[in-house]
mmCIF file of the N, C-alpha and C atoms, coordinates in Angstrom:
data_MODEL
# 
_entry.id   MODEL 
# 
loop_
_atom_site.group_PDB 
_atom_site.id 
_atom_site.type_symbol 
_atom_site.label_atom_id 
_atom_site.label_alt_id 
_atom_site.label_comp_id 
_atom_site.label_asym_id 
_atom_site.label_entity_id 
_atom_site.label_seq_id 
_atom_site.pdbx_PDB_ins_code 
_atom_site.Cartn_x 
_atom_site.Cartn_y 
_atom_site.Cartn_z 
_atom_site.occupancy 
_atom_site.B_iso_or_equiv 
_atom_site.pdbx_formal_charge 
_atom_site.auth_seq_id 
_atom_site.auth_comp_id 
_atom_site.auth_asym_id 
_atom_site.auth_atom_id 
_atom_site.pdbx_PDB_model_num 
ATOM 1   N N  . UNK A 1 1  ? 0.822  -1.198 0.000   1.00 0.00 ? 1  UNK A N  1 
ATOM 2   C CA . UNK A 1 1  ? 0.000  0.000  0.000   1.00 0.00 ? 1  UNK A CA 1 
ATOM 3   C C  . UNK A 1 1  ? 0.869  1.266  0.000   1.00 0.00 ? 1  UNK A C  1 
ATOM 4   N N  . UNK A 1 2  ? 2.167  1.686  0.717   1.00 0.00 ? 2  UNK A N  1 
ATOM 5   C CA . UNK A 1 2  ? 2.752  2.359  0.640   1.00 0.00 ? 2  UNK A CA 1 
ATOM 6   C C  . UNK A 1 2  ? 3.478  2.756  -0.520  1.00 0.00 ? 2  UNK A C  1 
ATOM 7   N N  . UNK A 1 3  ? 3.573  1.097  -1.126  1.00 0.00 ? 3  UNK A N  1 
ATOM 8   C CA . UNK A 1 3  ? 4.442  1.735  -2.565  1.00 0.00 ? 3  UNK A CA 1 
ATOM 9   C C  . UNK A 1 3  ? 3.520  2.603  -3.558  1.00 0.00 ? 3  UNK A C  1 
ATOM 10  N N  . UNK A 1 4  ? 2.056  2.089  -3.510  1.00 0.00 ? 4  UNK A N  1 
ATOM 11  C CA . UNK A 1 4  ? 0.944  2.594  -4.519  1.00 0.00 ? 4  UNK A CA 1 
ATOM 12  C C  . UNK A 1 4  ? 1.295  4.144  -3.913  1.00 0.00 ? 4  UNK A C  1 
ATOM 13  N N  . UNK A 1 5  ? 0.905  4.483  -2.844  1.00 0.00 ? 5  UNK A N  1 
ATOM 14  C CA . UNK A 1 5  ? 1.008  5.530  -2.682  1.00 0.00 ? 5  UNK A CA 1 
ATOM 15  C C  . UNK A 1 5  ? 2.117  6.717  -2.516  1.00 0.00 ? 5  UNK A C  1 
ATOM 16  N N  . UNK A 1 6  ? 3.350  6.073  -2.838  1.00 0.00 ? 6  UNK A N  1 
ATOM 17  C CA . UNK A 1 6  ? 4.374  6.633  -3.127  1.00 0.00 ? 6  UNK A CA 1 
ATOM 18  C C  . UNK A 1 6  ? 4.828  6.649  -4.391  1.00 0.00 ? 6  UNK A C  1 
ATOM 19  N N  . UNK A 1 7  ? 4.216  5.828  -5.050  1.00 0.00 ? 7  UNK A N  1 
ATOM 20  C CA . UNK A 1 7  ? 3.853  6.060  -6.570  1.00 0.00 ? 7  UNK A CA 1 
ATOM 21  C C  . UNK A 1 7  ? 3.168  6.887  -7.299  1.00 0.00 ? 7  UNK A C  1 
ATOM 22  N N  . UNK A 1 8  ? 2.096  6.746  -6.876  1.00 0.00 ? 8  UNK A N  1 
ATOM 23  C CA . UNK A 1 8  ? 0.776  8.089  -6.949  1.00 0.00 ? 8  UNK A CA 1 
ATOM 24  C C  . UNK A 1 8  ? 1.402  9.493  -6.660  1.00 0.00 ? 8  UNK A C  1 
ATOM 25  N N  . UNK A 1 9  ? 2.014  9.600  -5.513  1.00 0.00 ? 9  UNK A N  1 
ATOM 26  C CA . UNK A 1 9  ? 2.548  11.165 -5.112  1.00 0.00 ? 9  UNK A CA 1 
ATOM 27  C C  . UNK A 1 9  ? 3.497  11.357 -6.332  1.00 0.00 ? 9  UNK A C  1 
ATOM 28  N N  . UNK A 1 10 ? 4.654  10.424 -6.696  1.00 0.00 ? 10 UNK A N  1 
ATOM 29  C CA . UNK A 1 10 ? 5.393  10.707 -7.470  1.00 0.00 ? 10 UNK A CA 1 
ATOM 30  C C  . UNK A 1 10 ? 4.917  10.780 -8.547  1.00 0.00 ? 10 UNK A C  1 
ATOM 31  N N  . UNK A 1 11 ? 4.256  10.388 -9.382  1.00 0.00 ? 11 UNK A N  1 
ATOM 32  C CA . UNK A 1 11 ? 3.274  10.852 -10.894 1.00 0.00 ? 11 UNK A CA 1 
ATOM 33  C C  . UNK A 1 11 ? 2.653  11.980 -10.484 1.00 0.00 ? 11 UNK A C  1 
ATOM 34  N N  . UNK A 1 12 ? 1.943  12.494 -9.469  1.00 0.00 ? 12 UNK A N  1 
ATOM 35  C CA . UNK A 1 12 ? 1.237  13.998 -9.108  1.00 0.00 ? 12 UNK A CA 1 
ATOM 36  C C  . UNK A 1 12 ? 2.274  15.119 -9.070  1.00 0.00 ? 12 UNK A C  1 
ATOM 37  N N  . UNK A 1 13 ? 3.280  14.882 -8.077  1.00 0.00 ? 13 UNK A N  1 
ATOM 38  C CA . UNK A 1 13 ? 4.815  15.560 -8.539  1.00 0.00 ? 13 UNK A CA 1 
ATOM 39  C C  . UNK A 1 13 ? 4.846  15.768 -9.507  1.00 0.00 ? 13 UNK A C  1 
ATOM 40  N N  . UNK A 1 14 ? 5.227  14.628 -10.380 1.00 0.00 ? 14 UNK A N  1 
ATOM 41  C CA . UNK A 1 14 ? 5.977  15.386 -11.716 1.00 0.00 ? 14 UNK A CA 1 
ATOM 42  C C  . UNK A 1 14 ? 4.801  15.936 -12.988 1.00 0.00 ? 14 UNK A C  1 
ATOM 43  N N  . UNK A 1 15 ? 3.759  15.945 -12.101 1.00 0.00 ? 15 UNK A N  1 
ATOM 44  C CA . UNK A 1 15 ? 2.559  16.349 -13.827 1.00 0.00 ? 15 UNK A CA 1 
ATOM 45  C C  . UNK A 1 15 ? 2.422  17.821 -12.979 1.00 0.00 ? 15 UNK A C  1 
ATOM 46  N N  . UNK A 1 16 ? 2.332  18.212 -11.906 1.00 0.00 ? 16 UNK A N  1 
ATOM 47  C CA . UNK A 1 16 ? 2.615  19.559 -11.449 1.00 0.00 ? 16 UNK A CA 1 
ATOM 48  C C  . UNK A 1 16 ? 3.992  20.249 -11.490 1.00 0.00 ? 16 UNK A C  1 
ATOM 49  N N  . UNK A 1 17 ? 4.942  19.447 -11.670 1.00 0.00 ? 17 UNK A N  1 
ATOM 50  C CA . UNK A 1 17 ? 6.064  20.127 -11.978 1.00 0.00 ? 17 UNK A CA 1 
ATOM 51  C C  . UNK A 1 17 ? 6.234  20.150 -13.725 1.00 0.00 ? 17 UNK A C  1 
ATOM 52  N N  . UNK A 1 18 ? 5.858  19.454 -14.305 1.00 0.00 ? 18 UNK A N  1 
ATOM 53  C CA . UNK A 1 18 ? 5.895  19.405 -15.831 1.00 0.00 ? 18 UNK A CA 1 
ATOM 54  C C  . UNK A 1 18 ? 5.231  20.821 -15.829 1.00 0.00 ? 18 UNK A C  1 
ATOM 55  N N  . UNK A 1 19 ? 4.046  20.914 -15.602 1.00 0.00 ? 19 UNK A N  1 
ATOM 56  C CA . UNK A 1 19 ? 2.721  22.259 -15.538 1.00 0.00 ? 19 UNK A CA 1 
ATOM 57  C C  . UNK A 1 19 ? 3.248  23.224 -15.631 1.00 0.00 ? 19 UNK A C  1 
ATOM 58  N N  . UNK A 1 20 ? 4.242  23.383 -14.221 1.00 0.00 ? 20 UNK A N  1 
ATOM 59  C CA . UNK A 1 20 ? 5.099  24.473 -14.010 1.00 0.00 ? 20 UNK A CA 1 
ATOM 60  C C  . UNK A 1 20 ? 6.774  24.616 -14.207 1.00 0.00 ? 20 UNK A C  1 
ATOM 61  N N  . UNK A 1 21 ? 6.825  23.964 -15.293 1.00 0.00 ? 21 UNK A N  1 
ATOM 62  C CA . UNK A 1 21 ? 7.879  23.884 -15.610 1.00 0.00 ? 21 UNK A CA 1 
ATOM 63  C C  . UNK A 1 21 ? 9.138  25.183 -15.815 1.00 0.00 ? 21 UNK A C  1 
ATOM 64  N N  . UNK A 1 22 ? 8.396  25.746 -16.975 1.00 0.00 ? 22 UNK A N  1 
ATOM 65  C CA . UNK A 1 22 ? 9.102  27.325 -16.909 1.00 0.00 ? 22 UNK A CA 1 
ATOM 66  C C  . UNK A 1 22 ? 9.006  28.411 -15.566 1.00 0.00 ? 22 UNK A C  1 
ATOM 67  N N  . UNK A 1 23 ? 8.404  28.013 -14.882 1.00 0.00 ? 23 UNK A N  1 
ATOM 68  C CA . UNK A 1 23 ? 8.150  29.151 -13.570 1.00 0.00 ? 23 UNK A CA 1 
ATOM 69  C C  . UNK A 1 23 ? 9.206  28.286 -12.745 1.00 0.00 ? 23 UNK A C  1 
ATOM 70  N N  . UNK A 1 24 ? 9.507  27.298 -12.741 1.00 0.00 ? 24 UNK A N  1 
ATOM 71  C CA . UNK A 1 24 ? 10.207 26.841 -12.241 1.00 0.00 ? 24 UNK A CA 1 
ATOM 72  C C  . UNK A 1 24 ? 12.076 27.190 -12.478 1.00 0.00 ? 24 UNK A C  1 
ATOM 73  N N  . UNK A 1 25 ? 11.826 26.737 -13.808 1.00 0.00 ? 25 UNK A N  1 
ATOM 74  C CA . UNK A 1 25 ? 13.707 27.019 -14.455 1.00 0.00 ? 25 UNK A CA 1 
ATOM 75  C C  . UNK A 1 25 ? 13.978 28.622 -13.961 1.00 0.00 ? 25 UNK A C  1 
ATOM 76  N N  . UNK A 1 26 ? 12.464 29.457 -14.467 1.00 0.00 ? 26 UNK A N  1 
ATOM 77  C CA . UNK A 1 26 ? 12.852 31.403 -14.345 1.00 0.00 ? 26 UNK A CA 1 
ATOM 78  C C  . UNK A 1 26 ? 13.272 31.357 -13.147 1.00 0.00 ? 26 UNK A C  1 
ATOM 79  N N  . UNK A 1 27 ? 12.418 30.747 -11.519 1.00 0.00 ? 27 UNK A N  1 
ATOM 80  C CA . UNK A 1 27 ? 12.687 31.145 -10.132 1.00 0.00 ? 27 UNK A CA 1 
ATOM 81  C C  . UNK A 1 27 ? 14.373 30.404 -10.467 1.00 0.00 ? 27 UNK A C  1 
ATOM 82  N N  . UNK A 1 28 ? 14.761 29.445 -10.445 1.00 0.00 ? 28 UNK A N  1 
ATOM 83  C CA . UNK A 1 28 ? 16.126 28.673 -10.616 1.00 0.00 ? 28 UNK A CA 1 
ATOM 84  C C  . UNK A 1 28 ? 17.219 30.085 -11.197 1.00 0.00 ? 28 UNK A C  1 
ATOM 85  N N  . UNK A 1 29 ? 17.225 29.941 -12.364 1.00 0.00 ? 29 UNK A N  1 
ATOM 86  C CA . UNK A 1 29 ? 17.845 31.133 -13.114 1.00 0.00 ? 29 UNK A CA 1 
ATOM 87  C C  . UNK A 1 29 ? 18.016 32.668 -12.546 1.00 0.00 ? 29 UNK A C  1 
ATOM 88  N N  . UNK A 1 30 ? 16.972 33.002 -11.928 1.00 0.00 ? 30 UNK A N  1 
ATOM 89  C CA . UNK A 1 30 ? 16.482 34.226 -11.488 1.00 0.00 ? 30 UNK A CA 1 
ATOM 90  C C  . UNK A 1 30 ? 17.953 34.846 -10.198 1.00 0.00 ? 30 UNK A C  1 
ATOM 91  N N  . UNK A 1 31 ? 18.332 33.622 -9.895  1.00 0.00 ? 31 UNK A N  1 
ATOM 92  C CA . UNK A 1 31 ? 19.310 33.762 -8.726  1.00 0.00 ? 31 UNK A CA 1 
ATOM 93  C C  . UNK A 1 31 ? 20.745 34.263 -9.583  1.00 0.00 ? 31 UNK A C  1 
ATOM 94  N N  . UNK A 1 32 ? 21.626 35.208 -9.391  1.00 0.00 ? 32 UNK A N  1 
ATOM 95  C CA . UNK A 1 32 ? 22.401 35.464 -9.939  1.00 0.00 ? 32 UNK A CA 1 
ATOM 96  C C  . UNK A 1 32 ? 23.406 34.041 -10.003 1.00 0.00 ? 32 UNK A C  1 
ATOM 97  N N  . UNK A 1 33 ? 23.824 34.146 -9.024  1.00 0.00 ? 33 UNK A N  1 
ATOM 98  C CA . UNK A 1 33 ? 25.056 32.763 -8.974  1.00 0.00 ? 33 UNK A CA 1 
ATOM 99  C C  . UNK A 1 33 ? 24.838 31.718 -9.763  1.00 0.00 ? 33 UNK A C  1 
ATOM 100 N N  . UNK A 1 34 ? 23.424 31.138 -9.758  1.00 0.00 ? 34 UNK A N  1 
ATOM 101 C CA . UNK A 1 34 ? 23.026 30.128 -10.603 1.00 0.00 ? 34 UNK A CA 1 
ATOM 102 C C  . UNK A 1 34 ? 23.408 30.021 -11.666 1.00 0.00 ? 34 UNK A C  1 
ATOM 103 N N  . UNK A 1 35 ? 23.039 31.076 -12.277 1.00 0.00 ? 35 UNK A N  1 
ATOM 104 C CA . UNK A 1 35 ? 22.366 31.514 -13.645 1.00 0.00 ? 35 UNK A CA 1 
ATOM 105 C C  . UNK A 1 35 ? 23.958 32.069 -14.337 1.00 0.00 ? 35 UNK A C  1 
ATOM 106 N N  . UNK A 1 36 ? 25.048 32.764 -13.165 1.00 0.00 ? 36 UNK A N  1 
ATOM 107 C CA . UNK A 1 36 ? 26.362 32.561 -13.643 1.00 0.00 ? 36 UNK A CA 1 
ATOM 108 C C  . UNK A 1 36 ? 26.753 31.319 -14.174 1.00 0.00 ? 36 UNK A C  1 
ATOM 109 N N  . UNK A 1 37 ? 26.321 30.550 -13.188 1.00 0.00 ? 37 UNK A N  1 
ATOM 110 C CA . UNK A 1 37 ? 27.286 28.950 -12.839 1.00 0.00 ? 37 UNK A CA 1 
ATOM 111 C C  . UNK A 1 37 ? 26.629 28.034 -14.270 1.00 0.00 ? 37 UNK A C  1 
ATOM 112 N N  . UNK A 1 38 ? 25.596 28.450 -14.542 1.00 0.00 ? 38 UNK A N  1 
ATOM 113 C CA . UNK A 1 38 ? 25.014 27.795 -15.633 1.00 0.00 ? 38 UNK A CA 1 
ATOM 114 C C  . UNK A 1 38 ? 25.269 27.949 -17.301 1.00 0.00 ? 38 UNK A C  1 
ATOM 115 N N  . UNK A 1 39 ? 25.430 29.723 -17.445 1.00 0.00 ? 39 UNK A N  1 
ATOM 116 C CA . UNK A 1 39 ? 26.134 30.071 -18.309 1.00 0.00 ? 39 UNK A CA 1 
ATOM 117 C C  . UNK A 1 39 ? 27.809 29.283 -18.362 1.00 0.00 ? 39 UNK A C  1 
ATOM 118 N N  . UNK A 1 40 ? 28.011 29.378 -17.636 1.00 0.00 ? 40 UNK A N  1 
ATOM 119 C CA . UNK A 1 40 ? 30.008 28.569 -17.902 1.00 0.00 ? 40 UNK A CA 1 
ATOM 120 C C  . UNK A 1 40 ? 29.593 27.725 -17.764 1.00 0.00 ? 40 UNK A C  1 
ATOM 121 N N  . UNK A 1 41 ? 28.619 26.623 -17.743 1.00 0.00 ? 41 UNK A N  1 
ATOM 122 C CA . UNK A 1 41 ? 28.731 25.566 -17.902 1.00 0.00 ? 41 UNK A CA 1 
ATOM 123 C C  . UNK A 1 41 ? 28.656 25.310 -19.150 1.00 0.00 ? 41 UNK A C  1 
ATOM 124 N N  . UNK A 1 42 ? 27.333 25.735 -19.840 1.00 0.00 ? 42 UNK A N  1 
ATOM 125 C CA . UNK A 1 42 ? 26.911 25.596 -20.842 1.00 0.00 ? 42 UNK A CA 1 
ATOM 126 C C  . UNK A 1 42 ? 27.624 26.386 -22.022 1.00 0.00 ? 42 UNK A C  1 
ATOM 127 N N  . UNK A 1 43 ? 28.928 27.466 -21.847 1.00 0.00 ? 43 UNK A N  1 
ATOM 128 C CA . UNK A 1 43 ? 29.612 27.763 -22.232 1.00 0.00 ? 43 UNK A CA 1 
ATOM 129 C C  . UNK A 1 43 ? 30.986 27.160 -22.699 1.00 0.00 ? 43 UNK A C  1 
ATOM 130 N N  . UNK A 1 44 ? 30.665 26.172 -22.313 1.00 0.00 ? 44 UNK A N  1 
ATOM 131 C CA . UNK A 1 44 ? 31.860 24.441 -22.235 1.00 0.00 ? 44 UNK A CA 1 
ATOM 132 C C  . UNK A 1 44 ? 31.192 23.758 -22.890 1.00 0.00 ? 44 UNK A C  1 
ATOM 133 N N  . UNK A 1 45 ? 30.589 23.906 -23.471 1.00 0.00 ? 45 UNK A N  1 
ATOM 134 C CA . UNK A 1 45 ? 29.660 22.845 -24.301 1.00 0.00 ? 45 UNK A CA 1 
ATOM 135 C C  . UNK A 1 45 ? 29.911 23.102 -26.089 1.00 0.00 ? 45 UNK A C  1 
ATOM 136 N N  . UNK A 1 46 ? 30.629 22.440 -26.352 1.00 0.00 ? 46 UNK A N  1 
ATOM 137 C CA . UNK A 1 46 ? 31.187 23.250 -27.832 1.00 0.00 ? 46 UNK A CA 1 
ATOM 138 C C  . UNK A 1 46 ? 29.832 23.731 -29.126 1.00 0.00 ? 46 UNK A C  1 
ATOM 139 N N  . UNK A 1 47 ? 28.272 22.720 -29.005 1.00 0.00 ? 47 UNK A N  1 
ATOM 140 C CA . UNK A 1 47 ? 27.243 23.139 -29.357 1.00 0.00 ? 47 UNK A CA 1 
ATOM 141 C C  . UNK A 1 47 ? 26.719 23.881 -29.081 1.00 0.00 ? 47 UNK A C  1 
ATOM 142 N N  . UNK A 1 48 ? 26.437 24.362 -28.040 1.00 0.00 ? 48 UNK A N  1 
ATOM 143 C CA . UNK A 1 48 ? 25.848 25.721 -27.533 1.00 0.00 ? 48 UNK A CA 1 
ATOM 144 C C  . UNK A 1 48 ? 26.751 26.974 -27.684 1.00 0.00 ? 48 UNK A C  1 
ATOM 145 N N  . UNK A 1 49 ? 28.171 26.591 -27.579 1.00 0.00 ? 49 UNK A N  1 
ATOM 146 C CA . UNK A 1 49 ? 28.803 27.712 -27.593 1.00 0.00 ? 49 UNK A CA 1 
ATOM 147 C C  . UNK A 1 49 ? 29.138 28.217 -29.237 1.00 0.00 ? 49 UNK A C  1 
ATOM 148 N N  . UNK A 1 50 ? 28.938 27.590 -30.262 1.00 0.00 ? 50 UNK A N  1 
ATOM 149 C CA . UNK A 1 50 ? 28.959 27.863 -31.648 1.00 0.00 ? 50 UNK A CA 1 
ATOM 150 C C  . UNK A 1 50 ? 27.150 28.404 -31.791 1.00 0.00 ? 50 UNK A C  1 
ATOM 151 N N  . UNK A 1 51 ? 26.449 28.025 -31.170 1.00 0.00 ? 51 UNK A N  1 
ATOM 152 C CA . UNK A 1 51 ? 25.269 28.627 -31.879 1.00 0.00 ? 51 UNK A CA 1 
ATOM 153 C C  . UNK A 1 51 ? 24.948 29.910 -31.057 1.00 0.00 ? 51 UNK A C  1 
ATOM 154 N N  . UNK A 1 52 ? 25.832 30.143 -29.657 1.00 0.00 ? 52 UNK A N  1 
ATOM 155 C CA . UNK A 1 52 ? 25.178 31.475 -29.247 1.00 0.00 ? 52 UNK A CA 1 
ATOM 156 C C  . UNK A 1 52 ? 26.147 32.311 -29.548 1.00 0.00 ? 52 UNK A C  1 
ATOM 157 N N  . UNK A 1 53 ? 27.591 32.004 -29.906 1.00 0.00 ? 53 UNK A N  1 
ATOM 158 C CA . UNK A 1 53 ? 28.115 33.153 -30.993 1.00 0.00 ? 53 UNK A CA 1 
ATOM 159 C C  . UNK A 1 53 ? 27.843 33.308 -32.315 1.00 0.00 ? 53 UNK A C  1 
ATOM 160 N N  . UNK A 1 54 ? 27.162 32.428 -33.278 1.00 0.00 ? 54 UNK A N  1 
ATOM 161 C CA . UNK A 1 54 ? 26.586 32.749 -34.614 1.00 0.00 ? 54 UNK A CA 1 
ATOM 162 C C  . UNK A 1 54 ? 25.357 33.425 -33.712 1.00 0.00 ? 54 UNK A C  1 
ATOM 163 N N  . UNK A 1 55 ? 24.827 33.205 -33.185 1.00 0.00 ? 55 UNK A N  1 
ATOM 164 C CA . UNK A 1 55 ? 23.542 34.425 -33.155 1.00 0.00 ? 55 UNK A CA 1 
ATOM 165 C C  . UNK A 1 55 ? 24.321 35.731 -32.568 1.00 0.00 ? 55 UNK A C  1 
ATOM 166 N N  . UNK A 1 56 ? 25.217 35.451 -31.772 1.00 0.00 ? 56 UNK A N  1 
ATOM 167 C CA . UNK A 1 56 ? 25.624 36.681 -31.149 1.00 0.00 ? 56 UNK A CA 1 
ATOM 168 C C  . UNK A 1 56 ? 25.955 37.809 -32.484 1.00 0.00 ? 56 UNK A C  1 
ATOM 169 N N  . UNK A 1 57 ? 26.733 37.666 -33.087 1.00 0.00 ? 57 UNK A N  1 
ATOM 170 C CA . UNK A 1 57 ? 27.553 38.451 -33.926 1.00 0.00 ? 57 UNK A CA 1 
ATOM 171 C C  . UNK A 1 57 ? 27.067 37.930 -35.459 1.00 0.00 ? 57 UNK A C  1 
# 
């Protein structure tokens, strides 16, 4: 019985977090440090970093 219902919570979780998905990443991002730490990450990434300097320039 516990697993059903720790099953159940976890499918309700993630269809309310799917829902709110973007309000979610913006509050995440929204934090400076993050949103630093995320840029250099994703700035190491040789795909991302060729397509946001062709858009850049």
């Amino acid at each position: 019985m516990r697993k059903v219902t720790f099953i159940a919570v976890g499918i309700i979780a993630a269809l309310v977090f799917f829902q709110n998905r973007y309000r979610v990443i913006n509050f995440i991002l929204g934090q400076n440090q993050i949103r630093h730490y995320f840029i250099h990450l994703m700035m190491r990434i040789p795909f991302f970093r060729n397509k946001f300097i062709q858009q850049a320039f």
